[in-house]
C-alpha positions as CSV (number, residue, x, y, z in Angstrom):
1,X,7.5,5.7,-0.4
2,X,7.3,3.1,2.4
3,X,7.1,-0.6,1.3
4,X,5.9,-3.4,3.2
5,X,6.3,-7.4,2.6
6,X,4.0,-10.0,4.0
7,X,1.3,-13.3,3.0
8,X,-2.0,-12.5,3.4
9,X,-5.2,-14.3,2.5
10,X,-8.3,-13.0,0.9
11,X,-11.6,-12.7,2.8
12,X,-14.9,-11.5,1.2
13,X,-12.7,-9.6,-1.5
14,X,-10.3,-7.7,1.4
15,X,-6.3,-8.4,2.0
16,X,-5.9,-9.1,5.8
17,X,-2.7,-6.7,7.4
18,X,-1.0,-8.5,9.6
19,X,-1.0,-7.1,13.2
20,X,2.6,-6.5,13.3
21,X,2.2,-4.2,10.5
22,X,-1.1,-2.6,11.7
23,X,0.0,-0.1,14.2
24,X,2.7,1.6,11.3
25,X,-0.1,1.7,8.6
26,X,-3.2,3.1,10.2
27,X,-2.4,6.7,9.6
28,X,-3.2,5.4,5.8
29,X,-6.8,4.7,6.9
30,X,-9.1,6.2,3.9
31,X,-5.6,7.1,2.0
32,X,-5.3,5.9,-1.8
33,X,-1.9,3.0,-2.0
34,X,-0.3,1.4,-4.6
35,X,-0.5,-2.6,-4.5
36,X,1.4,-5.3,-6.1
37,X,-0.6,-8.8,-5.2
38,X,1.6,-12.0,-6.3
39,X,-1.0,-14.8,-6.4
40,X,0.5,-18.7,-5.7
41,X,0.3,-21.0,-8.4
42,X,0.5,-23.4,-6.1
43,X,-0.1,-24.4,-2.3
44,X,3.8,-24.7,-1.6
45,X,4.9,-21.1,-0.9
46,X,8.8,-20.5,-0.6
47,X,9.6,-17.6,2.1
48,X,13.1,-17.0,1.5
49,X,12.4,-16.9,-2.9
50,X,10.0,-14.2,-1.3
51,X,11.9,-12.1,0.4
52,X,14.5,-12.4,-2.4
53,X,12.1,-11.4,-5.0
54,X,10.9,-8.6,-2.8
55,X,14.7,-7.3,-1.3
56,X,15.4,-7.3,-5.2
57,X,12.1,-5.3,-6.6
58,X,12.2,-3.0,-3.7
59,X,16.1,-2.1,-4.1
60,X,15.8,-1.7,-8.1
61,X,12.4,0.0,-8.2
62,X,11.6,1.8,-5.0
63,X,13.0,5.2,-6.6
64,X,11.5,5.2,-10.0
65,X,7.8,4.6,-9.8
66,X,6.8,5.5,-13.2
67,X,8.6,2.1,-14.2
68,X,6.3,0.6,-11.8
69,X,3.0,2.2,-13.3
70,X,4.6,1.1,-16.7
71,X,4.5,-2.3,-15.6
72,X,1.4,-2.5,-14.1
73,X,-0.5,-0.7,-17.3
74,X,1.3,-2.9,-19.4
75,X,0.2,-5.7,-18.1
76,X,-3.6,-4.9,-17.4
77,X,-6.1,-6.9,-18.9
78,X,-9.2,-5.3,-20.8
């Protein structure tokens, strides 16, 4: 599994891939992908708490995906 970190913004319900990201992803056109979206609770976003957060998930989940489906079932709401 290949991860990829970057901010996006939301236009008419899509997430925008950056360009520098485009050309290594389009072989996934039509493919089904697993997506974690962290929302901002506030305008003020912090890159390098980002890329922390995201070095740290990646590194300690990457190999063990059905802790990630855990955590994403778990915290579904009805």
């Amino acid at each position: 599994m290949k991860t990829y970190a970057f901010k996006s913004t939301i236009e008419n319900n899509k997430v925008q891939i950056p360009e520098t990201f485009f050309a290594d992803m389009q072989h996934m056109n039509g493919k089904e992908v697993r997506v974690i979206l962290l929302a901002e609770d506030s305008s003020e976003f912090n890159e390098e708490a980002f890329k922390e957060f995201t070095k740290y998930f990646f590194h300690k989940y990457s190999n063990n995906i059905e802790t990630i489906k855990n955590i994403v079932n778990n915290t579904k709401e009805d």
